[in-house]
DOROGU-628867 format. One record per atom (N, C-alpha, C): residue number from 1; x negated, y, z negated; atom name. Coordinates in steps of 0.2 Angstrom, whole numbers. Example, Ala and Ser with C-alpha at 12.3 -4.5 7.8 and 13.67 -1.06 7.14 Angstrom:
<atoms>
{1 {-66 -28 -39} 'N'}
{1 {-62 -22 -39} 'CA'}
{1 {-66 -16 -39} 'C'}
{2 {-64 -11 -35} 'N'}
{2 {-68 -5 -36} 'CA'}
{2 {-64 0 -39} 'C'}
</atoms>
This chain:
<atoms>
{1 {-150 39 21} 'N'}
{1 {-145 37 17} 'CA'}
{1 {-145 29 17} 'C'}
{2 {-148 25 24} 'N'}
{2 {-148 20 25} 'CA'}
{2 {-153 16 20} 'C'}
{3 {-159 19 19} 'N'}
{3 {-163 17 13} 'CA'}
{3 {-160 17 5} 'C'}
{4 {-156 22 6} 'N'}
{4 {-154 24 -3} 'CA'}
{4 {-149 17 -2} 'C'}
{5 {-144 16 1} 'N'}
{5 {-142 11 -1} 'CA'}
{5 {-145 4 -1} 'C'}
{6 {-149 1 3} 'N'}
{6 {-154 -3 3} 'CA'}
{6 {-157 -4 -5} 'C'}
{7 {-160 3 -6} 'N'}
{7 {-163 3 -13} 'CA'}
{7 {-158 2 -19} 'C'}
{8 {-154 2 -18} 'N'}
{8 {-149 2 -25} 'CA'}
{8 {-144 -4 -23} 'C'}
{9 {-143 -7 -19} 'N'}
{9 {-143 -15 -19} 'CA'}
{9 {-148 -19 -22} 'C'}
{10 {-155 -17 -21} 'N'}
{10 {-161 -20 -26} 'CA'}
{10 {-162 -19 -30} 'C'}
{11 {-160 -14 -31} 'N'}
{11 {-158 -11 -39} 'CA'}
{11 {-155 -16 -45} 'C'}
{12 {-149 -16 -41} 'N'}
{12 {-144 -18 -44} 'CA'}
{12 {-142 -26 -44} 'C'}
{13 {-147 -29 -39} 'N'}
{13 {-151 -36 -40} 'CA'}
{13 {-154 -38 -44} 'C'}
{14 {-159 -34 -43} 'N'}
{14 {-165 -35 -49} 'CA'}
{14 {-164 -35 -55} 'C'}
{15 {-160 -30 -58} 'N'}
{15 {-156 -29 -64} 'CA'}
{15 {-151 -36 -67} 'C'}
{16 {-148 -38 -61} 'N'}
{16 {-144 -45 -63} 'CA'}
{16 {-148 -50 -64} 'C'}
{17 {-154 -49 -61} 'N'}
{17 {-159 -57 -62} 'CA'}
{17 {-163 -56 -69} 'C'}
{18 {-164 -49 -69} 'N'}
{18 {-169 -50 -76} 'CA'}
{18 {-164 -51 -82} 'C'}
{19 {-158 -48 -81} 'N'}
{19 {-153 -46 -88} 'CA'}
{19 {-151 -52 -91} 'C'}
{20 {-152 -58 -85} 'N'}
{20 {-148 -65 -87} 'CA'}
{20 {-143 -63 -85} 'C'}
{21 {-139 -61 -83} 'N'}
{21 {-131 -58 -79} 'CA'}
{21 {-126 -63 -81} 'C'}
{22 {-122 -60 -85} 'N'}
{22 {-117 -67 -85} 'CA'}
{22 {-113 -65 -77} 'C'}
{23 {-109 -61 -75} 'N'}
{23 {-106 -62 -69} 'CA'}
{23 {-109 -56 -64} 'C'}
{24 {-112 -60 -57} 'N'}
{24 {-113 -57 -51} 'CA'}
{24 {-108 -59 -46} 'C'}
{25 {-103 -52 -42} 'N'}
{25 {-99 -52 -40} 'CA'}
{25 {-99 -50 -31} 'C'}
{26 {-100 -53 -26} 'N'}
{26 {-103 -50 -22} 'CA'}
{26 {-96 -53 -16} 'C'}
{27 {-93 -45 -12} 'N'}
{27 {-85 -48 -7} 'CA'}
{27 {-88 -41 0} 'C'}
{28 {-84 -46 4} 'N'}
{28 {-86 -42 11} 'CA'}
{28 {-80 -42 13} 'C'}
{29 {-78 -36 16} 'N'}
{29 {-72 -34 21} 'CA'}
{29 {-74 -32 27} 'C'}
{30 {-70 -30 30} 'N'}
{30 {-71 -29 39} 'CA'}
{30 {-76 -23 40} 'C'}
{31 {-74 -19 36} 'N'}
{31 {-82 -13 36} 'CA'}
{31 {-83 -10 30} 'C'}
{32 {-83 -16 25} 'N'}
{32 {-83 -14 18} 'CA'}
{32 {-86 -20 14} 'C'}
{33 {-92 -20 9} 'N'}
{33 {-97 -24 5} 'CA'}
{33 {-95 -22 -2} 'C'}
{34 {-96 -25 -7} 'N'}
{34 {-97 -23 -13} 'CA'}
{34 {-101 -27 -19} 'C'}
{35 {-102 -26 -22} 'N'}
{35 {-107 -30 -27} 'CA'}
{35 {-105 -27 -37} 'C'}
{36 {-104 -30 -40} 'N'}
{36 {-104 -28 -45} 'CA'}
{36 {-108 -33 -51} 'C'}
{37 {-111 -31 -55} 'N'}
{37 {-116 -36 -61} 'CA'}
{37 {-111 -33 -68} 'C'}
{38 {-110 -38 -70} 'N'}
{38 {-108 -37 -78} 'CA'}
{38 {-110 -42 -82} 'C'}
{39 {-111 -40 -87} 'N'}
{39 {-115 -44 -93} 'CA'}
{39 {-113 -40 -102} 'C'}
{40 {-109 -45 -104} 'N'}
{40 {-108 -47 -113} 'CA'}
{40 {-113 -40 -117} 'C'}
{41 {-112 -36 -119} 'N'}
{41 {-116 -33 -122} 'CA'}
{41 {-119 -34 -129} 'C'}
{42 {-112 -39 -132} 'N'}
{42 {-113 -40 -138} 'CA'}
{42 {-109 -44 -140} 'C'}
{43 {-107 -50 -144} 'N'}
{43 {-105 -56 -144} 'CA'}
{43 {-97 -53 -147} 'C'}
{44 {-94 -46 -147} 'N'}
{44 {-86 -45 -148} 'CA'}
{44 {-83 -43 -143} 'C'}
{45 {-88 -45 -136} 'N'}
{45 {-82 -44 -132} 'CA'}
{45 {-83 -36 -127} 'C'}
{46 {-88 -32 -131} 'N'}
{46 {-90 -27 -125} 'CA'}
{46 {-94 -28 -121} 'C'}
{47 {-91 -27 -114} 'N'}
{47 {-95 -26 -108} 'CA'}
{47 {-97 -21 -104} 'C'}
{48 {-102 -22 -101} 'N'}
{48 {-105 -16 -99} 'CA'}
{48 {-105 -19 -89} 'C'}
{49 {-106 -15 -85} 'N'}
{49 {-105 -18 -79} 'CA'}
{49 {-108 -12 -76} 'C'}
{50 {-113 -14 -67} 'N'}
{50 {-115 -8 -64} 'CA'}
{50 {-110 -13 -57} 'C'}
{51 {-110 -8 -51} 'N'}
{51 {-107 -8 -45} 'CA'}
{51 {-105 -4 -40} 'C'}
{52 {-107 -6 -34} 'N'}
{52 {-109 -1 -27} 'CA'}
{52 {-103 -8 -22} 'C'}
{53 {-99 0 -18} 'N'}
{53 {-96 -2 -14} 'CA'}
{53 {-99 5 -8} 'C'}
{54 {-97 0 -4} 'N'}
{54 {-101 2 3} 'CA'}
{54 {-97 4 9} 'C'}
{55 {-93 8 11} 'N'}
{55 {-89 6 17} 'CA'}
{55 {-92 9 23} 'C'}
{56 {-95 8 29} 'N'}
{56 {-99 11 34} 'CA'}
{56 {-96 17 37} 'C'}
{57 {-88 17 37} 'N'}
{57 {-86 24 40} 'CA'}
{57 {-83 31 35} 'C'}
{58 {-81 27 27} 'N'}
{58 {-80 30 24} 'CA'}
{58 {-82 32 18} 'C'}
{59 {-87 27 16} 'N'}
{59 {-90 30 6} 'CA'}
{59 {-93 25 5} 'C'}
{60 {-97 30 1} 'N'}
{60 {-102 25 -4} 'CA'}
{60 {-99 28 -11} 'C'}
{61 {-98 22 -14} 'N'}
{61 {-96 22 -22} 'CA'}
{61 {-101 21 -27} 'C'}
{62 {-104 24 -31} 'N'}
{62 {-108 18 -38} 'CA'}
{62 {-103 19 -44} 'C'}
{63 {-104 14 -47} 'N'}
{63 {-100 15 -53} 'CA'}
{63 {-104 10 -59} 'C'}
{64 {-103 14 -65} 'N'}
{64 {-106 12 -72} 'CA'}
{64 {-101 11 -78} 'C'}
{65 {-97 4 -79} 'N'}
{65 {-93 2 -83} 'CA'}
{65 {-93 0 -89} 'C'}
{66 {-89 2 -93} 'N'}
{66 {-89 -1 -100} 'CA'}
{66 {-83 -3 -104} 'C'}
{67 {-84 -8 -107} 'N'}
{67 {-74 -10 -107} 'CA'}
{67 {-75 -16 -112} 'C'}
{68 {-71 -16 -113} 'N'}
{68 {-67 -23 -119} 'CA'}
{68 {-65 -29 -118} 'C'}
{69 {-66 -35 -117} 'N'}
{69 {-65 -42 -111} 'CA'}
{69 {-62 -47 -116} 'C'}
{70 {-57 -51 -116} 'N'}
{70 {-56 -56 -122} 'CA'}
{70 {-49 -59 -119} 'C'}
{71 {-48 -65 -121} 'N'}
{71 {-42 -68 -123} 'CA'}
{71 {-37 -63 -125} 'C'}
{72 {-30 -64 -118} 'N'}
{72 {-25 -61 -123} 'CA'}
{72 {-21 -63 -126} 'C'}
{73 {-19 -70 -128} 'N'}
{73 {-17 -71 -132} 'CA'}
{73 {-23 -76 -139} 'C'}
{74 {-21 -82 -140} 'N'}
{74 {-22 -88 -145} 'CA'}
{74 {-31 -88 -141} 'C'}
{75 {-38 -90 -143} 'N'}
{75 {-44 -92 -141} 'CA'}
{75 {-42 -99 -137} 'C'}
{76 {-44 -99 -131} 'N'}
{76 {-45 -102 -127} 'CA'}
{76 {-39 -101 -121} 'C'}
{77 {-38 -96 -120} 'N'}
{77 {-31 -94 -116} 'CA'}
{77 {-32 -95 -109} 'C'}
{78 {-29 -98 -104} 'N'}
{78 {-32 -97 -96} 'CA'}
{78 {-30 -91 -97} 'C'}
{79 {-27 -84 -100} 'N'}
{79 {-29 -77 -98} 'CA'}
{79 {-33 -73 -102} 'C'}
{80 {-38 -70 -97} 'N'}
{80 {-43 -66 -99} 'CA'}
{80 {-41 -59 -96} 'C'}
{81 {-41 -54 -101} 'N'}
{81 {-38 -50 -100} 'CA'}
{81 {-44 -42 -103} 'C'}
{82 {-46 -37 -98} 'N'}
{82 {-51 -31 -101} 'CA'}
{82 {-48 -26 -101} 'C'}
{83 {-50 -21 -104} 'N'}
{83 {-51 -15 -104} 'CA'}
{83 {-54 -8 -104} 'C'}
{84 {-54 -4 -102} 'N'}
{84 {-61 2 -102} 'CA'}
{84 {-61 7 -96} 'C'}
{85 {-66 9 -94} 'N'}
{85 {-66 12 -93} 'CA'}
{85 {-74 12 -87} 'C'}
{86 {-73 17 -83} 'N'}
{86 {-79 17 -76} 'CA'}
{86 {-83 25 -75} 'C'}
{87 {-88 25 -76} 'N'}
{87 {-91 34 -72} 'CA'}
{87 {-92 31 -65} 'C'}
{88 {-89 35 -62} 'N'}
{88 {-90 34 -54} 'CA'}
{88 {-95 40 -50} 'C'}
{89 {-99 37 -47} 'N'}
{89 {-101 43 -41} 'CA'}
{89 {-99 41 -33} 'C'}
{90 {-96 46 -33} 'N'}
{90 {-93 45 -24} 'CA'}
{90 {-96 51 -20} 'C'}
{91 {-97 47 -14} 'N'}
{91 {-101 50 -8} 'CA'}
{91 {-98 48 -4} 'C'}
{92 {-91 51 1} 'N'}
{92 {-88 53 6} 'CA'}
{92 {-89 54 11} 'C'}
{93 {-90 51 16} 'N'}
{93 {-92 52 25} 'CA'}
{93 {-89 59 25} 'C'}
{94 {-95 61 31} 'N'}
{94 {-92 68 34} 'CA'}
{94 {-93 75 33} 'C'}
{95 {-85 79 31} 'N'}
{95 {-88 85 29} 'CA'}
{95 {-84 87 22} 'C'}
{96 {-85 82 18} 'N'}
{96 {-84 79 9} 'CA'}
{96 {-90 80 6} 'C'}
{97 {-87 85 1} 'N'}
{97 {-94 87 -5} 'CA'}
{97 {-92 77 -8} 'C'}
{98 {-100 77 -12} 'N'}
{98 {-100 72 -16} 'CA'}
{98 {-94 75 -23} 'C'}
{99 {-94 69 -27} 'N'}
{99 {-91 70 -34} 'CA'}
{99 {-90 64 -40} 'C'}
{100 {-88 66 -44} 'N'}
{100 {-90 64 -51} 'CA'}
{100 {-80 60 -53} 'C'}
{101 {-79 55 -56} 'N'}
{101 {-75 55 -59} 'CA'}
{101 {-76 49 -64} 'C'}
{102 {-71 49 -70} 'N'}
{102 {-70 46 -76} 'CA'}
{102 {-65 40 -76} 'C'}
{103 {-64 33 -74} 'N'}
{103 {-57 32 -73} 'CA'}
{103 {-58 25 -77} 'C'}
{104 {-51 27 -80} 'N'}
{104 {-49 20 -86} 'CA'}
{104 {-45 15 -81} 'C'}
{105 {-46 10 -86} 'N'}
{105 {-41 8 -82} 'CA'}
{105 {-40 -2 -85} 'C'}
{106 {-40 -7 -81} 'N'}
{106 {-40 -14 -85} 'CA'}
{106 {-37 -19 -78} 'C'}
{107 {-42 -25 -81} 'N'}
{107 {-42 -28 -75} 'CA'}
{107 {-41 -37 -81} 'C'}
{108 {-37 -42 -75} 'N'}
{108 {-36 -50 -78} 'CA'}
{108 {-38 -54 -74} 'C'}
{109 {-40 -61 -77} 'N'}
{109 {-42 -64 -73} 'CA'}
{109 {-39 -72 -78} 'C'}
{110 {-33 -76 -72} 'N'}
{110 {-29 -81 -76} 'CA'}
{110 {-33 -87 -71} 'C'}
{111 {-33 -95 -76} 'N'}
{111 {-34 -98 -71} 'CA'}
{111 {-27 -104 -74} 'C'}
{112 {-27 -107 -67} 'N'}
{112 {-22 -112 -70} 'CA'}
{112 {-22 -115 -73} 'C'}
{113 {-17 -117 -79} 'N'}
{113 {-21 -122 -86} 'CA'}
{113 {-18 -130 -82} 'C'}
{114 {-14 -132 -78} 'N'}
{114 {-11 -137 -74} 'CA'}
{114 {-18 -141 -66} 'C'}
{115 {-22 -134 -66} 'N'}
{115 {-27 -135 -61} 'CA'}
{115 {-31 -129 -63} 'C'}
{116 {-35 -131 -68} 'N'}
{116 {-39 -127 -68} 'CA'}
{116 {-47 -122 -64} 'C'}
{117 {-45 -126 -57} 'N'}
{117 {-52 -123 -53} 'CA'}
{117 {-48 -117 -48} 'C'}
{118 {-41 -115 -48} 'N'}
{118 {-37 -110 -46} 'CA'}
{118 {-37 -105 -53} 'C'}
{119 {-37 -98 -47} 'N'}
{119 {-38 -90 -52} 'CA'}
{119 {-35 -87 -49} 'C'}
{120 {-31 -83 -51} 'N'}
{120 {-30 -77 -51} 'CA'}
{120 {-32 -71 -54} 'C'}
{121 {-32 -64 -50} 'N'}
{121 {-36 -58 -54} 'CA'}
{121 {-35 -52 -51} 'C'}
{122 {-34 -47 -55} 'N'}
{122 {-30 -41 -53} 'CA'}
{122 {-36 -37 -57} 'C'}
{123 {-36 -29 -54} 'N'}
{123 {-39 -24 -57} 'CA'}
{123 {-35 -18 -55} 'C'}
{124 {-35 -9 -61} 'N'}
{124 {-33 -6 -57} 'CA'}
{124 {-37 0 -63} 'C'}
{125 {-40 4 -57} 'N'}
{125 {-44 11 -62} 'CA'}
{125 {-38 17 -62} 'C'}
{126 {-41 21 -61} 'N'}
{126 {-36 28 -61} 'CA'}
{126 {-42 33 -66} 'C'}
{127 {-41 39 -61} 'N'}
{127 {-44 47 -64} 'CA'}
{127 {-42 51 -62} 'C'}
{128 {-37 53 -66} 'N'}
{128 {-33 60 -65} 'CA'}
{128 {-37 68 -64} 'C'}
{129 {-34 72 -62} 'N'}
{129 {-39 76 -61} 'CA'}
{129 {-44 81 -66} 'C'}
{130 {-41 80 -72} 'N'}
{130 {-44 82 -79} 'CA'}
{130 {-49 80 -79} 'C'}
{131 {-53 72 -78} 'N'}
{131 {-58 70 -78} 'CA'}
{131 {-61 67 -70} 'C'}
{132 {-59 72 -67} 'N'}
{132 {-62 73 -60} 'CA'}
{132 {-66 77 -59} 'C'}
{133 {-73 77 -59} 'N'}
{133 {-79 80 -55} 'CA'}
{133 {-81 84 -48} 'C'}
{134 {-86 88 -51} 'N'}
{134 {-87 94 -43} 'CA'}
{134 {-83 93 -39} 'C'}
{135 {-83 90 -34} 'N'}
{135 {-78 89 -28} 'CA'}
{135 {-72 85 -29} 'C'}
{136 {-72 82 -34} 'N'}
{136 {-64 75 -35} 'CA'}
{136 {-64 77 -37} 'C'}
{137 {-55 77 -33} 'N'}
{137 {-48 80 -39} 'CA'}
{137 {-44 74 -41} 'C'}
{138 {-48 68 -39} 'N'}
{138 {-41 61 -40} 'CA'}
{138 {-43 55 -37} 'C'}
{139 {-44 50 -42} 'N'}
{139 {-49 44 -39} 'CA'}
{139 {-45 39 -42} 'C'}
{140 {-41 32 -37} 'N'}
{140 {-37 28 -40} 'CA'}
{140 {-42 22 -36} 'C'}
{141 {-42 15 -38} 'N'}
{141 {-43 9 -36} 'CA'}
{141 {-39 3 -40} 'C'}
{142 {-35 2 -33} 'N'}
{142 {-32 -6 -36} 'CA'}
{142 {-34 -13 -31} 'C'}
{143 {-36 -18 -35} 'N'}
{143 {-34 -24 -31} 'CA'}
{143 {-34 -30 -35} 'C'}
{144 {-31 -34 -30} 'N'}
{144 {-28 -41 -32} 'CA'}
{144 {-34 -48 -28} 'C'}
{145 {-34 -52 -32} 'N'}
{145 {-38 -60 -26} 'CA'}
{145 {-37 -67 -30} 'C'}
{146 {-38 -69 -26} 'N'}
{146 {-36 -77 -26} 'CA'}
{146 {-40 -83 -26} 'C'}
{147 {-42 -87 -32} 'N'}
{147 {-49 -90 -31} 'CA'}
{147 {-48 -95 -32} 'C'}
{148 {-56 -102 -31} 'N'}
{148 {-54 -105 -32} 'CA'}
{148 {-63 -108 -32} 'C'}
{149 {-65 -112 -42} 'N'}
{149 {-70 -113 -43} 'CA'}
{149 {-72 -119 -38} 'C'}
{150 {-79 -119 -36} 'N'}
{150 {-81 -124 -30} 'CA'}
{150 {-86 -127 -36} 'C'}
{151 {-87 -124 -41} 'N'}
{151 {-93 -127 -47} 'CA'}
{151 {-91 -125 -53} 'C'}
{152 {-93 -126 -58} 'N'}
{152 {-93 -123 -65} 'CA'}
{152 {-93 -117 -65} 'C'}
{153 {-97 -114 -62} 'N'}
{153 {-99 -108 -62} 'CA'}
{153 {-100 -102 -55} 'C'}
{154 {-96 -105 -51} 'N'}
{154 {-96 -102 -46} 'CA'}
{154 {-89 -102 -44} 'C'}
{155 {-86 -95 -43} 'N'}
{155 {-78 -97 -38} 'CA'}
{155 {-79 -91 -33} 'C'}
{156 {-75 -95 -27} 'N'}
{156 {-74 -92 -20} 'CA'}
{156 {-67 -88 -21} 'C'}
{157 {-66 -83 -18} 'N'}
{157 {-61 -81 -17} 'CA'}
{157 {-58 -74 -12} 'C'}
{158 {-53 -76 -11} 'N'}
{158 {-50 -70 -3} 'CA'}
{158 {-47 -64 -11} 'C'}
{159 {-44 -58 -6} 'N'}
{159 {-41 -54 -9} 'CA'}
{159 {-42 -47 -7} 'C'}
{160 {-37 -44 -12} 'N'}
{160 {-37 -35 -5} 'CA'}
{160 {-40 -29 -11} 'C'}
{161 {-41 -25 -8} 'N'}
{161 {-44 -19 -10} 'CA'}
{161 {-41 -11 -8} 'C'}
{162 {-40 -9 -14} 'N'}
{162 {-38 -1 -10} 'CA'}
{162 {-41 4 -14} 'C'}
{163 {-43 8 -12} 'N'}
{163 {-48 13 -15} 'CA'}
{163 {-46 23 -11} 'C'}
{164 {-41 26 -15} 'N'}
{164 {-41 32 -12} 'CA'}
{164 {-44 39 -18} 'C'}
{165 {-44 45 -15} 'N'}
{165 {-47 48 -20} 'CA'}
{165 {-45 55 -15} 'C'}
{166 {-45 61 -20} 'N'}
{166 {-46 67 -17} 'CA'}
{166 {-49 70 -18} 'C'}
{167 {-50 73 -15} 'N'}
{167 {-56 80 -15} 'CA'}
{167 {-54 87 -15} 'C'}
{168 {-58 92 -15} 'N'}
{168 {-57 99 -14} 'CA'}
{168 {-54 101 -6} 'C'}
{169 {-51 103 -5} 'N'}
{169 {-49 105 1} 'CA'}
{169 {-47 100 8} 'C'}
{170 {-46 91 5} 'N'}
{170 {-45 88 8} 'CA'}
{170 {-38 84 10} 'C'}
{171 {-35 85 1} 'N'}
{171 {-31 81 -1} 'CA'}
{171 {-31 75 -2} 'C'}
{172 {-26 71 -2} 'N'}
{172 {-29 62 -2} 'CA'}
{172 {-33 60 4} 'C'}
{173 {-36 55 3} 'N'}
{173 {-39 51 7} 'CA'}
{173 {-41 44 6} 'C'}
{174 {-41 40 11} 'N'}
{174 {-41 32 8} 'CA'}
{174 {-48 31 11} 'C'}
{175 {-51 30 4} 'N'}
{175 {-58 27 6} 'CA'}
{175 {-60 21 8} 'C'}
{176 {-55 17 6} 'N'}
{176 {-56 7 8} 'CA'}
{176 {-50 5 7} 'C'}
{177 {-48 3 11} 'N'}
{177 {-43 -1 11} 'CA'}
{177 {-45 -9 17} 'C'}
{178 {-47 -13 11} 'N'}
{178 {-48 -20 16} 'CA'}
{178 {-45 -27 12} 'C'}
{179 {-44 -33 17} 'N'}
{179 {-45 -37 15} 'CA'}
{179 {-53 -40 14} 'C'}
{180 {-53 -44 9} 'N'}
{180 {-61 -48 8} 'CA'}
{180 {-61 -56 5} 'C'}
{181 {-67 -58 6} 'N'}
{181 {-69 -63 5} 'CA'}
{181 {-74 -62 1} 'C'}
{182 {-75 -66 -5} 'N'}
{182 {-80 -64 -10} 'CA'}
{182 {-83 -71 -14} 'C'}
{183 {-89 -68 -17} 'N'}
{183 {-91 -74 -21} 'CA'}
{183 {-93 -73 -31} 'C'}
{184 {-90 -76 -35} 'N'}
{184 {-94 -74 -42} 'CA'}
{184 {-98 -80 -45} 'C'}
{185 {-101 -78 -48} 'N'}
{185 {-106 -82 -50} 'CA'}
{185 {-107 -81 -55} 'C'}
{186 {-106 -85 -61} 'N'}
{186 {-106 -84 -70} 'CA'}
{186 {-115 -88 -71} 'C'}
{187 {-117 -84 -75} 'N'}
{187 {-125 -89 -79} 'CA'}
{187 {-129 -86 -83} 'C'}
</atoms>
């Protein structure tokens, strides 16, 4: 397992280098990584996104996203606001079948207009059990972080993560819950 995940972090490198990647997103928590690539699919605003979260005692997640990204209000708004939607594959430590789910859901990313190198950014998915897969009966992920551009094109930032989901014969179960430390990179 230790290989497969190695292999799909280069994966999912190599993909952000060739593709030109407008944003590579890469946050560390106490026993939890994550990586996400997304890039412009076409000049109105669909984006497509790949992404692997990794927690050492709980789960491995991949996710394959696609969703809508634009100004919410007037063009040039400090708020950038998505929407869409994620096919998730989840790999649960233990004695948890793998599974499959579907989750919509919409994430923002404001930056100060008064000091523009502060950010704020929220995301939240949701899949209900109707489009919950072999073993998922119920896959949520929300988080919040706090940034702050060190370049044009670079911002640092702290922020938290919660990621629960359930299974067949488990009930709920919280697969990540951390604070992190992360980096984005636009280019």
């Amino acid at each position: 397992m230790r290989y497969c995940r190695a292999g799909l972090f280069v994966v999912l490198s190599t993909l952000a280098l060739a593709a030109h990647a407008n944003d590579l997103d890469v946050n560390l928590g106490g026993n939890a990584a994550a990586i996400e690539y997304s890039t412009n699919l076409t000049n109105t605003g669909l984006e497509g996104s790949l992404g692997y979260v990794h927690h050492t005692d709980k789960v491995d997640i991949g996710s394959v996203g696609l969703g809508l990204v634009g100004n919410a209000s007037p063009v040039g708004s400090p708020l950038l606001f998505g929407v869409g939607g994620k096919l998730l594959f989840l790999s649960p430590k233990g004695n948890v079948d793998n599974g499959t789910a579907v989750a919509l859901g919409a994430h923002f990313h404001y930056v100060w207009p008064s000091y523009n190198r502060f950010a704020i950014g929220g995301e939240i998915y949701y899949a209900p059990n109707i489009v919950s897969f072999n073993n998922a009966d119920r896959y949520l992920e929300f988080g919040v972080r706090a940034g702050y551009s060190v370049l044009r094109n670079a911002e640092v930032y702290v922020g938290y993560r919660h990621i629960s989901g359930a299974f067949t014969g488990t009930g709920n179960v919280t697969l990540d819950n951390t604070f992190m430390a992360g980096l984005s990179l636009n280019f």
